[in-house]
N, C-alpha and C positions, 0 to 999 in steps of 0.2 A: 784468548782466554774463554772459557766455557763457563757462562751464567749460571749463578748456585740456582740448585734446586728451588729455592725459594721465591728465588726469581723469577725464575721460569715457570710458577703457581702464580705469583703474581701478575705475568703480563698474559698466561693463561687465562685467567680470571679479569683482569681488564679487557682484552679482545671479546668475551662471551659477552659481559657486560653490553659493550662497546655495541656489539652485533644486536644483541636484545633490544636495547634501547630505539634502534636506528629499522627494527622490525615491527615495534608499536609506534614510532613514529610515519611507518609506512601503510600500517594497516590498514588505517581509516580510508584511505582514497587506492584504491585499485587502478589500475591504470587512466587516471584522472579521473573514478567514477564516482558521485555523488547520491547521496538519497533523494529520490525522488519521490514528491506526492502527487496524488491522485489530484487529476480538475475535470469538469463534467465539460463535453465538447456537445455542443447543437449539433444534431445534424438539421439537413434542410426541409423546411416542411411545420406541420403541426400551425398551434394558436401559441397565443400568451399563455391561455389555460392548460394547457397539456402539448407538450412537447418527446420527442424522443434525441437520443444522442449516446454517446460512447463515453465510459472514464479512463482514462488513459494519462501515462505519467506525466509531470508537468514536465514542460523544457523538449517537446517533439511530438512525432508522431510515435503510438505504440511502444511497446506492447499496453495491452486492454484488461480489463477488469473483465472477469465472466465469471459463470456460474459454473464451480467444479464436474467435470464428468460433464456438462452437460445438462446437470440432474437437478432440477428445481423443486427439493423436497425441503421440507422442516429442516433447520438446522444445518442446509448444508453449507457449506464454506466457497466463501469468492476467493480466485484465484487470479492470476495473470497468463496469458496468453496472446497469440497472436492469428490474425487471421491464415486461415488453409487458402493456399493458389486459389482462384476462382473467384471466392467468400464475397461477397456484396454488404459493408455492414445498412447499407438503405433496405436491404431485403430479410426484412424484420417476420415472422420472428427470429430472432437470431440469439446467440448466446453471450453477446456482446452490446446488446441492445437497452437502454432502459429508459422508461417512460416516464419524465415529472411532470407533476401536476401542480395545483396551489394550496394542495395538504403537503407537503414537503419531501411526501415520500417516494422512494425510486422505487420503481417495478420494474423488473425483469417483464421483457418482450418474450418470454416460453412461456409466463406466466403470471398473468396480470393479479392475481391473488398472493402473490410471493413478494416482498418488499425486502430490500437491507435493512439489516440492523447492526447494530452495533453489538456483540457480545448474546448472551442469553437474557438481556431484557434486567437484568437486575443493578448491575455496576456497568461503569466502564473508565476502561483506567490502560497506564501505557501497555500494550500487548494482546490488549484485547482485540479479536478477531471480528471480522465482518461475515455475518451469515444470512440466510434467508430465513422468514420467517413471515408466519399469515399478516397480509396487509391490517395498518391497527393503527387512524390517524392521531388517536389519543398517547400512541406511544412514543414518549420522547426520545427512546434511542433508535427511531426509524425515521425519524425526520433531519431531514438535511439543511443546512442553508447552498443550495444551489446556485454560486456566484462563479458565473461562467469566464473560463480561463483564470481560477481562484484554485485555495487549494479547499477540498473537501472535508467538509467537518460538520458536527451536529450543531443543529441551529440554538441548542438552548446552548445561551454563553455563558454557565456553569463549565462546560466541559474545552471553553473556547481556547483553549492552548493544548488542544491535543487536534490531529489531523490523520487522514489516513495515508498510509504507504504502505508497498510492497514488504514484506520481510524478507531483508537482505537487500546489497547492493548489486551483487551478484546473485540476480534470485535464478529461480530453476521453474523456467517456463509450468504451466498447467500443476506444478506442488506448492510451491510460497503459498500461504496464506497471505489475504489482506487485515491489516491491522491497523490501530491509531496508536501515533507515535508524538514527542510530544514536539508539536510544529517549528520551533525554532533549529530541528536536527536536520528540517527537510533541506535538501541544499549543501549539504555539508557532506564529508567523507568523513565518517563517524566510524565505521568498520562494527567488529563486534560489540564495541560502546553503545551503539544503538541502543542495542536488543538485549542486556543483561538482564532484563527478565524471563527469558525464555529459559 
């Protein structure tokens, strides 16, 4: 016997269901990949007082936090990448480089006058980007707490349940933007959940 019409809408409509469901259940983790945050790694060398080192995702080695294009101007945006064959990150200046000190702020090694910040200096909130900006110890979205092999966040703990990571779990070498996302997602395969403010 051949199933009425009706039925056949029915188990139509259960199968897509079915499939949908079993597709946002799968999102979040990409073949077992998780969000990862940013922690600042030493390199070897420097004082207590000023150090240099690499941010890079937690849970491995690389890829690295850098300055987009290369270009250490106002406002430009930190990205992720990896090093080119050859690359030395001890042979600073480099674009994966940055220098702390005991004002809190990270410097980019192309330019000791360029420091991360957090956003444009006015808010910061989930989605907000990481960019460069003139070194400014009084400013509170350029000052980090630097707790090594920690995840990355501004030292005023107003903001302490937000942390930085890549946008995306799947990000896209040298375009992702770095962001703060709010730390309890780091870790998790969250998928597009993450990032519904974008």
């Amino acid at each position: 016997l051949r199933p009425s019409k009706k039925n056949d809408t029915q188990s139509f409509l259960k199968m897509k269901y079915t499939l949908a469901a079993l597709a946002l259940a799968t999102a979040g983790e990409v073949n077992g990949a998780k969000l990862r945050g940013i922690t600042f790694r030493r390199l070897e060398g420097g004082s207590d007082d000023s150090f240099t080192g690499t941010l890079g995702l937690t849970g491995g080695a690389g890829p690295y936090v850098k300055v987009k294009n290369n270009n250490p101007t106002k406002w430009q945006k930190l990205t992720i990448g990896r090093w080119e064959e050859g690359e030395d990150p001890y042979d600073t200046p480099n674009t994966f480089a940055w220098t702390s000190r005991q004002d809190g702020l990270l410097r980019t090694t192309l330019d000791d006058d360029m420091c991360i910040q957090a956003g444009y200096g006015d808010k910061v909130e989930r989605g907000t980007k990481l960019r460069l900006n003139n070194c400014d110890e009084d400013n509170e979205f350029q000052r980090w707490g630097v707790e090594l092999g920690g995840p990355m966040k501004l030292s005023n703990s107003k903001y302490g349940d937000l942390c930085v990571a890549s946008r995306g779990i799947n990000f896209n070498l040298d375009e992702d933007p770095m962001i703060m996302v709010d730390c309890d997602l780091i870790g998790k395969g969250c998928g597009r959940g993450c990032f519904s403010f974008d």
